[in-house]
mmCIF file of the N, C-alpha and C atoms, coordinates in Angstrom:
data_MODEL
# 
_entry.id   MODEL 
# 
loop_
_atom_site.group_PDB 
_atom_site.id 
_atom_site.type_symbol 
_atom_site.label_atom_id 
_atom_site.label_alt_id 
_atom_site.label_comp_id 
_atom_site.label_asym_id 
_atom_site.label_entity_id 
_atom_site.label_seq_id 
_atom_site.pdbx_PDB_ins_code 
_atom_site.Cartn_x 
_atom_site.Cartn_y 
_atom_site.Cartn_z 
_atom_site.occupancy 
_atom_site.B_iso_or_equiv 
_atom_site.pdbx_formal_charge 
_atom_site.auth_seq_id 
_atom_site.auth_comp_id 
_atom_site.auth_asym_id 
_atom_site.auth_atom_id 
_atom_site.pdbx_PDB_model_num 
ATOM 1   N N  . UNK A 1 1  ? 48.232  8.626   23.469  1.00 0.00 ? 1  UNK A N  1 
ATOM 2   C CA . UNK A 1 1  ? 48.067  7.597   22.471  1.00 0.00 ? 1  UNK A CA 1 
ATOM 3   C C  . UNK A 1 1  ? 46.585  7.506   22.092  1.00 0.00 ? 1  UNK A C  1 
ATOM 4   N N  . UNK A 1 2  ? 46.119  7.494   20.899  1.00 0.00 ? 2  UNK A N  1 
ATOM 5   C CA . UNK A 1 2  ? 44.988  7.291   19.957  1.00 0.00 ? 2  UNK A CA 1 
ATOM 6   C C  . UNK A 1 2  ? 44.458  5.889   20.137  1.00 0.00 ? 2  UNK A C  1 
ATOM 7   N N  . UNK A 1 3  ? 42.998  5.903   20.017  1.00 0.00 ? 3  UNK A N  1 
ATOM 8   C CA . UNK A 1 3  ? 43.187  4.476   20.728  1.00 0.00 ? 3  UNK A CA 1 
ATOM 9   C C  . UNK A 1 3  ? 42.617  4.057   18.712  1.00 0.00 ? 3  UNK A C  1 
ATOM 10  N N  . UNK A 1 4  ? 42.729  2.741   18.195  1.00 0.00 ? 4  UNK A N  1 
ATOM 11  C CA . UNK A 1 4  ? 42.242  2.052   17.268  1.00 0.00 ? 4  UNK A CA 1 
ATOM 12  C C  . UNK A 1 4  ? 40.834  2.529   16.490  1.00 0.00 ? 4  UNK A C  1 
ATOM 13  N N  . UNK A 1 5  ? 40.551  3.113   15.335  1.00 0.00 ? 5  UNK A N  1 
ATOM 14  C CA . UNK A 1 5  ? 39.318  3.686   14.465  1.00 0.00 ? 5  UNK A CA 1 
ATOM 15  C C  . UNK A 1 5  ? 38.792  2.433   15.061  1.00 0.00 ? 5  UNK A C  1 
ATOM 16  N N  . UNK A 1 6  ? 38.881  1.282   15.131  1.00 0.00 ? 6  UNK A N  1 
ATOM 17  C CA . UNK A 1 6  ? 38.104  0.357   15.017  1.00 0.00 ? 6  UNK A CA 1 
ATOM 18  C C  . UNK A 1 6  ? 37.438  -0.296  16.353  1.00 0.00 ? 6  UNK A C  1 
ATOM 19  N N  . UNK A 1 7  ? 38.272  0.394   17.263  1.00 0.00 ? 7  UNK A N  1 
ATOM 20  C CA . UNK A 1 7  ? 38.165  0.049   19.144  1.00 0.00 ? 7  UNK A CA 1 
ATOM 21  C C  . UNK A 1 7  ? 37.143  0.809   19.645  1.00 0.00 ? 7  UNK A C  1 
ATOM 22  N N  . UNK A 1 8  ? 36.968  2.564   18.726  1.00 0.00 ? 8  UNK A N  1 
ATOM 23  C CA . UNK A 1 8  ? 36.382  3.360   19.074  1.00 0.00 ? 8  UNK A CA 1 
ATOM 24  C C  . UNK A 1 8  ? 34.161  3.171   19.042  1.00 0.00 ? 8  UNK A C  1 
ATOM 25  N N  . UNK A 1 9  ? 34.131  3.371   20.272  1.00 0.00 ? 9  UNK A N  1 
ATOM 26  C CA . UNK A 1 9  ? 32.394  2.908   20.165  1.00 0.00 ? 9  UNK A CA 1 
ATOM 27  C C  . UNK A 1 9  ? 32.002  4.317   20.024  1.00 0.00 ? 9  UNK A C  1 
ATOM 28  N N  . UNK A 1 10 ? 31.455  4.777   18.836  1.00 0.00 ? 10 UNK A N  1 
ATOM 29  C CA . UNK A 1 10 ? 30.676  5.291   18.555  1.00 0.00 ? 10 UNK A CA 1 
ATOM 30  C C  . UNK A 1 10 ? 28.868  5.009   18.626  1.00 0.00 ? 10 UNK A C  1 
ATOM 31  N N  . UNK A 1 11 ? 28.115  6.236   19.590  1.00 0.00 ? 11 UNK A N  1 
ATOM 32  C CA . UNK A 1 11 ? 27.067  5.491   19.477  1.00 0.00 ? 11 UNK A CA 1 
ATOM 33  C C  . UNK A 1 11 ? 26.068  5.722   18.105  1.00 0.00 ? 11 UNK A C  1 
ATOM 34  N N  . UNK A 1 12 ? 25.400  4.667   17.595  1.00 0.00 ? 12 UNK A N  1 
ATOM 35  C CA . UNK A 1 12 ? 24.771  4.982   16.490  1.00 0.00 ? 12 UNK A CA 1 
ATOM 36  C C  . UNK A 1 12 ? 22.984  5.368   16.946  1.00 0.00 ? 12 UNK A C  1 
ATOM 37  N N  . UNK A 1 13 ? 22.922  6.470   16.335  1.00 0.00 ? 13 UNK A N  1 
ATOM 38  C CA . UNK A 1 13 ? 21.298  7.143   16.551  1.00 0.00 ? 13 UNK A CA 1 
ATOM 39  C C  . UNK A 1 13 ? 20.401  6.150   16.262  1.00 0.00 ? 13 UNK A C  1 
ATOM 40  N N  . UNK A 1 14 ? 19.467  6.054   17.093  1.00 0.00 ? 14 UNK A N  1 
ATOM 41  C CA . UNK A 1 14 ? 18.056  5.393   16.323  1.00 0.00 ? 14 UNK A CA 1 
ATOM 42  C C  . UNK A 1 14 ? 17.780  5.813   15.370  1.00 0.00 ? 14 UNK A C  1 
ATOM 43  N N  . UNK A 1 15 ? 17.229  4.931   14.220  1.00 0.00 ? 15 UNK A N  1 
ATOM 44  C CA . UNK A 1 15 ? 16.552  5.619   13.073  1.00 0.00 ? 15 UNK A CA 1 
ATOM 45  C C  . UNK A 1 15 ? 14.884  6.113   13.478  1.00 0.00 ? 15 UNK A C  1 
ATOM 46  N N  . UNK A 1 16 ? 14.364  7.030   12.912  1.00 0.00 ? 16 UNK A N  1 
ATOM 47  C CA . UNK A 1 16 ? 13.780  7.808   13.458  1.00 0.00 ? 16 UNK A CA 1 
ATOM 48  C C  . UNK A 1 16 ? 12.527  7.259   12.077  1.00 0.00 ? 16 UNK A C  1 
ATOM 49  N N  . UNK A 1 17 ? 11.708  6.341   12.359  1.00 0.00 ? 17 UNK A N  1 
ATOM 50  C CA . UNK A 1 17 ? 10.394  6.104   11.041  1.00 0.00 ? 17 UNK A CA 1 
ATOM 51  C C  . UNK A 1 17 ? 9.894   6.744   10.419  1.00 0.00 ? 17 UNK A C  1 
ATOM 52  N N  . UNK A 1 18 ? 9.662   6.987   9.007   1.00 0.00 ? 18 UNK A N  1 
ATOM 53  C CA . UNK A 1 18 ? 9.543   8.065   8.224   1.00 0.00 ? 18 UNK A CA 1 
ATOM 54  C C  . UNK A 1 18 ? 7.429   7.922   8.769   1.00 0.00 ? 18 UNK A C  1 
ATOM 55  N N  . UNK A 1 19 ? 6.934   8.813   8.930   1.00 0.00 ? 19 UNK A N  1 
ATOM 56  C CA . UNK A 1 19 ? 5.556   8.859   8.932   1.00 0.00 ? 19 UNK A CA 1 
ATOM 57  C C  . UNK A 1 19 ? 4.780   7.680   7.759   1.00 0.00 ? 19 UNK A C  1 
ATOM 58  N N  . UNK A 1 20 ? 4.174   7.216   7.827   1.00 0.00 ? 20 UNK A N  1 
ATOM 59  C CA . UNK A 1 20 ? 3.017   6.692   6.676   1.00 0.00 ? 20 UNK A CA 1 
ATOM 60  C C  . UNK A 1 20 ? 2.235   7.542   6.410   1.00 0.00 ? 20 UNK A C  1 
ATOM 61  N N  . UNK A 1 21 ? 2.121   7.909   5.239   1.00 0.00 ? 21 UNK A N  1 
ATOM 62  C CA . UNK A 1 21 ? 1.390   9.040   4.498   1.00 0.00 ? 21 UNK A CA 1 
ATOM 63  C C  . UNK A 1 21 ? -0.299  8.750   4.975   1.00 0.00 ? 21 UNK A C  1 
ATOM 64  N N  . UNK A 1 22 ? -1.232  9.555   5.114   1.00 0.00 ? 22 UNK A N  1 
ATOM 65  C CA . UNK A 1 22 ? -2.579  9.119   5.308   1.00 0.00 ? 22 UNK A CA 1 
ATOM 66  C C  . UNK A 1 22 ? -3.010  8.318   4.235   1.00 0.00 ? 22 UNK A C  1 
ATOM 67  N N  . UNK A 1 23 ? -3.958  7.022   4.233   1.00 0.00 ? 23 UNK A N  1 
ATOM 68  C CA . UNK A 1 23 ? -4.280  6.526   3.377   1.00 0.00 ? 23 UNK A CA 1 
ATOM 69  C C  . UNK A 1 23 ? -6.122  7.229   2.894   1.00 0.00 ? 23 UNK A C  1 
ATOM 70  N N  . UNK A 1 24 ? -6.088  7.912   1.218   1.00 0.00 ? 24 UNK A N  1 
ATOM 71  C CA . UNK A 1 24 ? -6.933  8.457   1.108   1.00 0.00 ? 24 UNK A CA 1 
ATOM 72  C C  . UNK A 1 24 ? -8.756  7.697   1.852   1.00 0.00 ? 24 UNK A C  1 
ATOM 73  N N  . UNK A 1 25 ? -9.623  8.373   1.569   1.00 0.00 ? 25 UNK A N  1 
ATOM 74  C CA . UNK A 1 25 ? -10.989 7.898   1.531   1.00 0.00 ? 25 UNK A CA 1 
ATOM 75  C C  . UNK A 1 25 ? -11.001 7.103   0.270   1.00 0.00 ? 25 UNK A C  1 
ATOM 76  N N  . UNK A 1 26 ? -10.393 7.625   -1.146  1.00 0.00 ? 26 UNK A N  1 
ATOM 77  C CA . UNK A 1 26 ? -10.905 6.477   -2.249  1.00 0.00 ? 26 UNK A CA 1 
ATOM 78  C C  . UNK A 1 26 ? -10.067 5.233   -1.950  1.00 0.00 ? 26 UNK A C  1 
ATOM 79  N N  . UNK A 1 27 ? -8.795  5.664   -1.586  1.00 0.00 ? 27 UNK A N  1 
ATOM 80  C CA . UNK A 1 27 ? -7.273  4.320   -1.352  1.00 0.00 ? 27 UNK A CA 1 
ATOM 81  C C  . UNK A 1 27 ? -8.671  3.381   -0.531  1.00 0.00 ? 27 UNK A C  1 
ATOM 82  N N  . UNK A 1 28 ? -8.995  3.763   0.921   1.00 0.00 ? 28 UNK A N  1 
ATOM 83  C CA . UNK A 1 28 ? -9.433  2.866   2.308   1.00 0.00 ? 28 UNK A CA 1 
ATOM 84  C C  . UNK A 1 28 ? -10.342 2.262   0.967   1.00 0.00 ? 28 UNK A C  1 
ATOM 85  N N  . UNK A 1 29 ? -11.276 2.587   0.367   1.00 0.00 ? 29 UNK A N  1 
ATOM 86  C CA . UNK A 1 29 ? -12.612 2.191   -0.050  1.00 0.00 ? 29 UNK A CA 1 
ATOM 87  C C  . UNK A 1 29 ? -12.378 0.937   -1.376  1.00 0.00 ? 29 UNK A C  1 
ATOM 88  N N  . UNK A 1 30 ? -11.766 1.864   -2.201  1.00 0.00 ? 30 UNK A N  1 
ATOM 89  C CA . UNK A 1 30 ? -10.500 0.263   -3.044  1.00 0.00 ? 30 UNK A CA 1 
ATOM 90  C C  . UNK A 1 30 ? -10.270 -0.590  -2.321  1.00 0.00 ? 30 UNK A C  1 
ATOM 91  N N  . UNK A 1 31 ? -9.385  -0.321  -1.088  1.00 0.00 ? 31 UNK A N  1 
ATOM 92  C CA . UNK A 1 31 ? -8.560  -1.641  -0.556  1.00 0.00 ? 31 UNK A CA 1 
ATOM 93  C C  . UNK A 1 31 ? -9.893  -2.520  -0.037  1.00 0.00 ? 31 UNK A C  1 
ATOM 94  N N  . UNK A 1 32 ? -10.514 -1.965  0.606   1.00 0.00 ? 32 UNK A N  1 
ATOM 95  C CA . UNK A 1 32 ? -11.640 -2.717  1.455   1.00 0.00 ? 32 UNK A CA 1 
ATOM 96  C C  . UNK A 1 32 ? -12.517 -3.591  0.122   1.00 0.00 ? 32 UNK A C  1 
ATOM 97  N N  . UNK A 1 33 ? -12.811 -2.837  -0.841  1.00 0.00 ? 33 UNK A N  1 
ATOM 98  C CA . UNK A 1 33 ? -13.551 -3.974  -2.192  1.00 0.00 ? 33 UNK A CA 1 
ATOM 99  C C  . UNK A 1 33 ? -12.946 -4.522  -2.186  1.00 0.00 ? 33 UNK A C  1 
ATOM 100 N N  . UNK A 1 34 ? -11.373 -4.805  -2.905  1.00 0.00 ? 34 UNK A N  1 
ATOM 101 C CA . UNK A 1 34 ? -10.584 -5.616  -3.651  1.00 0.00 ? 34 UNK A CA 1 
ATOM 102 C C  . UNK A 1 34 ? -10.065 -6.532  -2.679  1.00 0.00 ? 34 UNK A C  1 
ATOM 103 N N  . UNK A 1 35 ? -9.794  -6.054  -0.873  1.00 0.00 ? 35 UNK A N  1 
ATOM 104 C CA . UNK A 1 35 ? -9.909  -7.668  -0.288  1.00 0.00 ? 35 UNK A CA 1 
ATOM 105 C C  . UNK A 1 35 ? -10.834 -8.063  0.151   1.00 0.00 ? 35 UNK A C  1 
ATOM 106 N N  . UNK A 1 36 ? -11.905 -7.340  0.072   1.00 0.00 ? 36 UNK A N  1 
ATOM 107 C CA . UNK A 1 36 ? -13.416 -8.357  0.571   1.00 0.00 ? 36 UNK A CA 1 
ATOM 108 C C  . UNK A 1 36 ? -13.827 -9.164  -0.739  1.00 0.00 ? 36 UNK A C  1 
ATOM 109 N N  . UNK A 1 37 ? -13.582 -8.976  -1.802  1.00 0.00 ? 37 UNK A N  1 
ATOM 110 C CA . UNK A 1 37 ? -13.932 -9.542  -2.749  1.00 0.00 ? 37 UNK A CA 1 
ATOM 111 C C  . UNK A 1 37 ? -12.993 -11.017 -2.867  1.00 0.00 ? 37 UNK A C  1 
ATOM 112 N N  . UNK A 1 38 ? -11.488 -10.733 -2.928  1.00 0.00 ? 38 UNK A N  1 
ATOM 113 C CA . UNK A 1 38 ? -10.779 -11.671 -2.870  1.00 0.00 ? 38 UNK A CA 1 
ATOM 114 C C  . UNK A 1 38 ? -10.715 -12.390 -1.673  1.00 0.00 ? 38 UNK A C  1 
ATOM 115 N N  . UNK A 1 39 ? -11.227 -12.163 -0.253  1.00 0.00 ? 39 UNK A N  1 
ATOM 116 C CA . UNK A 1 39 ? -11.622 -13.023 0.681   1.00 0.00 ? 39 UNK A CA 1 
ATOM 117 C C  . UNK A 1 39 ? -12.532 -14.052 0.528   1.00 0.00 ? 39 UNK A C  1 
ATOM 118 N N  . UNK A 1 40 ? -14.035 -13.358 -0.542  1.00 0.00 ? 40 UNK A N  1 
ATOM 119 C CA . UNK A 1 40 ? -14.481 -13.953 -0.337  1.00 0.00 ? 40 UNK A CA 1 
ATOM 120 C C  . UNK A 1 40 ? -14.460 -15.117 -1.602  1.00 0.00 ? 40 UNK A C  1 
ATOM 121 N N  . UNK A 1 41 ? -13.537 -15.264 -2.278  1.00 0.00 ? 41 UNK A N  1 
ATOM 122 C CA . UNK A 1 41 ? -12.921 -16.560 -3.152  1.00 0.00 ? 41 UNK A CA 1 
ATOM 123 C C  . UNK A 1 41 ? -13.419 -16.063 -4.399  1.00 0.00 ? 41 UNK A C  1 
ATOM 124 N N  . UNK A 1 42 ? -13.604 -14.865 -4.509  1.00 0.00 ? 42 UNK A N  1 
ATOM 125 C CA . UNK A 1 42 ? -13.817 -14.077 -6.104  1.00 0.00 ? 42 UNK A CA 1 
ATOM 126 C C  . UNK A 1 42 ? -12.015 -14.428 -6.641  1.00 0.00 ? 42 UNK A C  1 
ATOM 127 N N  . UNK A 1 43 ? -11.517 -14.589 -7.739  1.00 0.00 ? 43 UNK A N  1 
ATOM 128 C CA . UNK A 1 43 ? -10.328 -14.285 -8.764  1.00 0.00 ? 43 UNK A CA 1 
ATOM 129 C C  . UNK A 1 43 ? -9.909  -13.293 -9.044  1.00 0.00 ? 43 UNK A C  1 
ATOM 130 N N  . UNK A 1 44 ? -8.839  -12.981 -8.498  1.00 0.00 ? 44 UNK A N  1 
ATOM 131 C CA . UNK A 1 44 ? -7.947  -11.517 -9.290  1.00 0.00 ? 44 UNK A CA 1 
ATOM 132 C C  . UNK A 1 44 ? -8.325  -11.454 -10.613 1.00 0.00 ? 44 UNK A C  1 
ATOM 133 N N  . UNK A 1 45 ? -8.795  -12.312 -11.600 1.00 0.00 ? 45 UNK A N  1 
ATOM 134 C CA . UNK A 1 45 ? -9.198  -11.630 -12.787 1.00 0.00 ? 45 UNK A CA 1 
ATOM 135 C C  . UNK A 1 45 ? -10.401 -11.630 -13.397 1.00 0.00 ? 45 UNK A C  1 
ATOM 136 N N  . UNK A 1 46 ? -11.698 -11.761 -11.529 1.00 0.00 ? 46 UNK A N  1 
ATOM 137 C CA . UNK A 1 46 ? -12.567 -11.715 -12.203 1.00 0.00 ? 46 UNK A CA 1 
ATOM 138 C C  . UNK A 1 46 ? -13.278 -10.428 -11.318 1.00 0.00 ? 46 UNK A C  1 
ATOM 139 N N  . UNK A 1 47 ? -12.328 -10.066 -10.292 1.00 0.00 ? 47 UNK A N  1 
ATOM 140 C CA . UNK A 1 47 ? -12.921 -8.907  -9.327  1.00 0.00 ? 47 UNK A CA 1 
ATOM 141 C C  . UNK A 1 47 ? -13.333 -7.388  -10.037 1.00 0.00 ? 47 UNK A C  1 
ATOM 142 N N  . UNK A 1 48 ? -12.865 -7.284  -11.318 1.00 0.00 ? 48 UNK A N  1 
ATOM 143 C CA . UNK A 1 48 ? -13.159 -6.212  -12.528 1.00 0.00 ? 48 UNK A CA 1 
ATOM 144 C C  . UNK A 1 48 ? -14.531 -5.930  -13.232 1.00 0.00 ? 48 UNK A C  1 
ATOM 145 N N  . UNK A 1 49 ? -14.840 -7.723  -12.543 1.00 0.00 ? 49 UNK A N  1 
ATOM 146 C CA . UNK A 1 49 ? -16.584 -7.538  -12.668 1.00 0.00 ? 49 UNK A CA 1 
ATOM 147 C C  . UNK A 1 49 ? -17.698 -7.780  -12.119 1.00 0.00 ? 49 UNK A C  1 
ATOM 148 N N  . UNK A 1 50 ? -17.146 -6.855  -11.223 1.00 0.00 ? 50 UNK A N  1 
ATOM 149 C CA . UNK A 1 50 ? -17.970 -6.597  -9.981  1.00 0.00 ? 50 UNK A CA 1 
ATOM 150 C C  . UNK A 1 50 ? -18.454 -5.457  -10.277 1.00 0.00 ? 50 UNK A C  1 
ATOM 151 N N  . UNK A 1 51 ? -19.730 -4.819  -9.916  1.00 0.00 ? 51 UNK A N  1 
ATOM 152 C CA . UNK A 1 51 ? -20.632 -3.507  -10.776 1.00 0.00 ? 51 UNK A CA 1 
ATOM 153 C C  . UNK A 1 51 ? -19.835 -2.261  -9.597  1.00 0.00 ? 51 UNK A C  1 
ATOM 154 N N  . UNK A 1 52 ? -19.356 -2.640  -8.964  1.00 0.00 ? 52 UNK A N  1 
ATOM 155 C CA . UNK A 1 52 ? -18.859 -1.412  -7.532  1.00 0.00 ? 52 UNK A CA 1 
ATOM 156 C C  . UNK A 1 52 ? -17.606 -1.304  -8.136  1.00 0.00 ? 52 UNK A C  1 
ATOM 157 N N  . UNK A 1 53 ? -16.859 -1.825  -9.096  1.00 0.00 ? 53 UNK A N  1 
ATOM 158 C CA . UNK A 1 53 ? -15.696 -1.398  -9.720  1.00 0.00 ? 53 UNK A CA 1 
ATOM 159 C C  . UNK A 1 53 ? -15.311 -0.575  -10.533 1.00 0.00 ? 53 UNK A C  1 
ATOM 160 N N  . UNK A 1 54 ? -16.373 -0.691  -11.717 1.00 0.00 ? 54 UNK A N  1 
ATOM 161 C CA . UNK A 1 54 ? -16.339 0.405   -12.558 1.00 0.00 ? 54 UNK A CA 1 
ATOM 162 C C  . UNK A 1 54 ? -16.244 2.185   -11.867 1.00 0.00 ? 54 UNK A C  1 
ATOM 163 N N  . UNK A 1 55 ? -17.475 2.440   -11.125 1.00 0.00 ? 55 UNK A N  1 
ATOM 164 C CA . UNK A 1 55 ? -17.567 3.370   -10.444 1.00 0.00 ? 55 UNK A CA 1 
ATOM 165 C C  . UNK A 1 55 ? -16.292 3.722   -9.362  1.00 0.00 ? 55 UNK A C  1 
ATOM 166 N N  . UNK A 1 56 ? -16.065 2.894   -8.619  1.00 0.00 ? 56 UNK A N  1 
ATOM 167 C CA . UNK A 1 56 ? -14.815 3.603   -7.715  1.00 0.00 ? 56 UNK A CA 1 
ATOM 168 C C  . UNK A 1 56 ? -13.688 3.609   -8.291  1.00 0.00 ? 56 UNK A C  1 
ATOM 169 N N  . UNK A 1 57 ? -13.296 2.640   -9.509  1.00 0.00 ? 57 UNK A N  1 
ATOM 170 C CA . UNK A 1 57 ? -12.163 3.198   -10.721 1.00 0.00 ? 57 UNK A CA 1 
ATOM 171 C C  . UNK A 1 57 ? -12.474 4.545   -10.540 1.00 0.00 ? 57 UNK A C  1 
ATOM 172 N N  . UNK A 1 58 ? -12.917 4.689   -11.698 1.00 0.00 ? 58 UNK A N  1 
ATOM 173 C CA . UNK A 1 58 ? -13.739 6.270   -12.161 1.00 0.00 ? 58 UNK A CA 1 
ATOM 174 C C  . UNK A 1 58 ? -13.393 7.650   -10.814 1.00 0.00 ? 58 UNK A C  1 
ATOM 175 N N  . UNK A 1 59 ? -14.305 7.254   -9.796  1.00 0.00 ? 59 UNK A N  1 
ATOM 176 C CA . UNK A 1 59 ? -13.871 7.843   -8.848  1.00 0.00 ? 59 UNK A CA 1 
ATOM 177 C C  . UNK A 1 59 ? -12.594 8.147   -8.552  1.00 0.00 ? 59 UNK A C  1 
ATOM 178 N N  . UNK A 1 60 ? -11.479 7.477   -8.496  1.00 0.00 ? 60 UNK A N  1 
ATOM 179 C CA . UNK A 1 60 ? -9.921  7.298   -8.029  1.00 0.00 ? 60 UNK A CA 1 
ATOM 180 C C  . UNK A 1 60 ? -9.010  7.671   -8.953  1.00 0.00 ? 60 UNK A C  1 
ATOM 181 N N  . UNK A 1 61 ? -9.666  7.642   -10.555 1.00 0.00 ? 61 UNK A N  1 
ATOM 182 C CA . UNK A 1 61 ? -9.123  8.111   -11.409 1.00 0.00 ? 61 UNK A CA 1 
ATOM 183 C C  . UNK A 1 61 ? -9.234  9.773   -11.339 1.00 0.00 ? 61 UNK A C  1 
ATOM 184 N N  . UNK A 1 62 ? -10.387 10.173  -10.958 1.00 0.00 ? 62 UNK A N  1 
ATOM 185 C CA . UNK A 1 62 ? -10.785 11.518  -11.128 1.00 0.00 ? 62 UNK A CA 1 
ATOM 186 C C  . UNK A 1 62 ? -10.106 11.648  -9.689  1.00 0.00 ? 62 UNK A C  1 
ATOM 187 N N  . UNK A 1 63 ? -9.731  11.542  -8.756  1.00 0.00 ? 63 UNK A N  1 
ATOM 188 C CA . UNK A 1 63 ? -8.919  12.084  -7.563  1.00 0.00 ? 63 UNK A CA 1 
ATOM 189 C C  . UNK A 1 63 ? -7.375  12.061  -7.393  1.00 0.00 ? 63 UNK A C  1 
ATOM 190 N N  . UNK A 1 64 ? -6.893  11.423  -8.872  1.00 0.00 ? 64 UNK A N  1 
ATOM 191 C CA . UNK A 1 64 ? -5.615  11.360  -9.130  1.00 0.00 ? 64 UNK A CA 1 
ATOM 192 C C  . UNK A 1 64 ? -5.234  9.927   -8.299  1.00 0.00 ? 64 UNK A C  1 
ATOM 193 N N  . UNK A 1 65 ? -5.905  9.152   -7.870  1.00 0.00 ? 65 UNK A N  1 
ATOM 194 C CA . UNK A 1 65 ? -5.387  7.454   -7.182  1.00 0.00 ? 65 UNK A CA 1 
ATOM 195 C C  . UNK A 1 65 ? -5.139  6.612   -8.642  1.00 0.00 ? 65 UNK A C  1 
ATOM 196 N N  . UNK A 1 66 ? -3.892  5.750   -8.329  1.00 0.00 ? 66 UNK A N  1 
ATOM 197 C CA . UNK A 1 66 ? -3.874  4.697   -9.477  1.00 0.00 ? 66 UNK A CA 1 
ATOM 198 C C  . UNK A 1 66 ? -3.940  3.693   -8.605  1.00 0.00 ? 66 UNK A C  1 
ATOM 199 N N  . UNK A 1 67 ? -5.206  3.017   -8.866  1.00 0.00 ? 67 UNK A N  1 
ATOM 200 C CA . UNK A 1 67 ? -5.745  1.823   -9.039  1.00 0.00 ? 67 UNK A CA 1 
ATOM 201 C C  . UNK A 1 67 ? -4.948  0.378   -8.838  1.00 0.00 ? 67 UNK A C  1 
ATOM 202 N N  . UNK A 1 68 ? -4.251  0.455   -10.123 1.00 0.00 ? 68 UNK A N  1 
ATOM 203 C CA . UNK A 1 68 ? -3.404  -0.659  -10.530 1.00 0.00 ? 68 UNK A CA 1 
ATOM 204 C C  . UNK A 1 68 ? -2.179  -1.250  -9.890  1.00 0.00 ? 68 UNK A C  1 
ATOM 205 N N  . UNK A 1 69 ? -1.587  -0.506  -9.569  1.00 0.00 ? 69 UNK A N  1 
ATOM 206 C CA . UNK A 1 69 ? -0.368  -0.925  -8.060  1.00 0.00 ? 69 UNK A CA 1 
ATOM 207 C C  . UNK A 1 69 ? -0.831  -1.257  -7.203  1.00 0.00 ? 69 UNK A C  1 
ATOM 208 N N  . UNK A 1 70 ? -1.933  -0.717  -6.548  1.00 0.00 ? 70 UNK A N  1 
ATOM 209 C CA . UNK A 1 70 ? -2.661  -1.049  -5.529  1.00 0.00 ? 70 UNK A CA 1 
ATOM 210 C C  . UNK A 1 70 ? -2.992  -2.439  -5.554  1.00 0.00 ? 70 UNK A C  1 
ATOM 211 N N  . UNK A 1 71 ? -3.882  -2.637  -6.433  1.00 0.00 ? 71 UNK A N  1 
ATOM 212 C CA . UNK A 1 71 ? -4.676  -3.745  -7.181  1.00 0.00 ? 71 UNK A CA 1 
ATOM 213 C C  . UNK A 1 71 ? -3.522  -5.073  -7.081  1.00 0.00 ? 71 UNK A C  1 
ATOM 214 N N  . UNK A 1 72 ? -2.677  -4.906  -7.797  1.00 0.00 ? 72 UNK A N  1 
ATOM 215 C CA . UNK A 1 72 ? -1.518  -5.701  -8.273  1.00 0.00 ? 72 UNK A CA 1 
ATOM 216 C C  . UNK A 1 72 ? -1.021  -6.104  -6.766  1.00 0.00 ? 72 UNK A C  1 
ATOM 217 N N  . UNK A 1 73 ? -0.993  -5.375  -5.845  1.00 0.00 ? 73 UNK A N  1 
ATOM 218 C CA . UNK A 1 73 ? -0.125  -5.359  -4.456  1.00 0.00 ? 73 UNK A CA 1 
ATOM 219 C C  . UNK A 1 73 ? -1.109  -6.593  -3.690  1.00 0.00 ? 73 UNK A C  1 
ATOM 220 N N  . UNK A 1 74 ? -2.301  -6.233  -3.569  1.00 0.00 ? 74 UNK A N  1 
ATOM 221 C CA . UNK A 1 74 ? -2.882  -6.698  -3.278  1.00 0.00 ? 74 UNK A CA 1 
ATOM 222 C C  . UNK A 1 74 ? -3.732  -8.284  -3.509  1.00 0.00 ? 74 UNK A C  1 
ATOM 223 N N  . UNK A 1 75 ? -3.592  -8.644  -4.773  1.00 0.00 ? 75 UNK A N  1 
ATOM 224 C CA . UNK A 1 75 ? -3.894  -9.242  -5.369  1.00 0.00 ? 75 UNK A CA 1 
ATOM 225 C C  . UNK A 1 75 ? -2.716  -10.469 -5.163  1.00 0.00 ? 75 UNK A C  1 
ATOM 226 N N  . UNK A 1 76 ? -1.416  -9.831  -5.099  1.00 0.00 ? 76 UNK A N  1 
ATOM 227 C CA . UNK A 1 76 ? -0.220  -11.101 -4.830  1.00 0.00 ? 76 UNK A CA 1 
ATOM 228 C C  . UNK A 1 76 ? -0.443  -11.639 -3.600  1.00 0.00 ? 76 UNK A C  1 
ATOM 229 N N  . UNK A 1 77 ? -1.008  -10.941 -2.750  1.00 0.00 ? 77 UNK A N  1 
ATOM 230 C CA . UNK A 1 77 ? -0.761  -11.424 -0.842  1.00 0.00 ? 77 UNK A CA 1 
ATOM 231 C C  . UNK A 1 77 ? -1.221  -12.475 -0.984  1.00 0.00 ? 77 UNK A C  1 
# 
């Protein structure tokens, strides 16, 4: 006799954590402006004018990083 699909304990595998991708040198150097700036009670819409922004844009743009998700992610916390 078969015992019940539903009686039967199957064990289920651990899921196994997908790696976290390395976070680049420009990513670390963004994140570190955009929350030291917003720590220190600067405005999400005024941290754009900060003179260290223009340049590490620029930078992140030319290394293929977008900025703006980041920015946006960060900016909600």
């Amino acid at each position: 006799m078969l015992a019940e699909p539903s009686l039967v304990n199957v064990p289920i595998p651990e899921p196994i954590p997908e790696p976290e991708p390395e976070m680049s040198n420009i990513e670390r150097e963004f994140r570190e402006l955009v929350t030291g700036l917003l720590a220190a009670g600067v405005a999400p819409s005024d941290v754009m004018d900060d003179p260290r922004w223009e340049d590490l844009n620029e930078r992140a743009s030319a290394e293929g990083f977008e900025t703006w998700p980041v920015f946006l992610q960060l900016a909600a916390m």
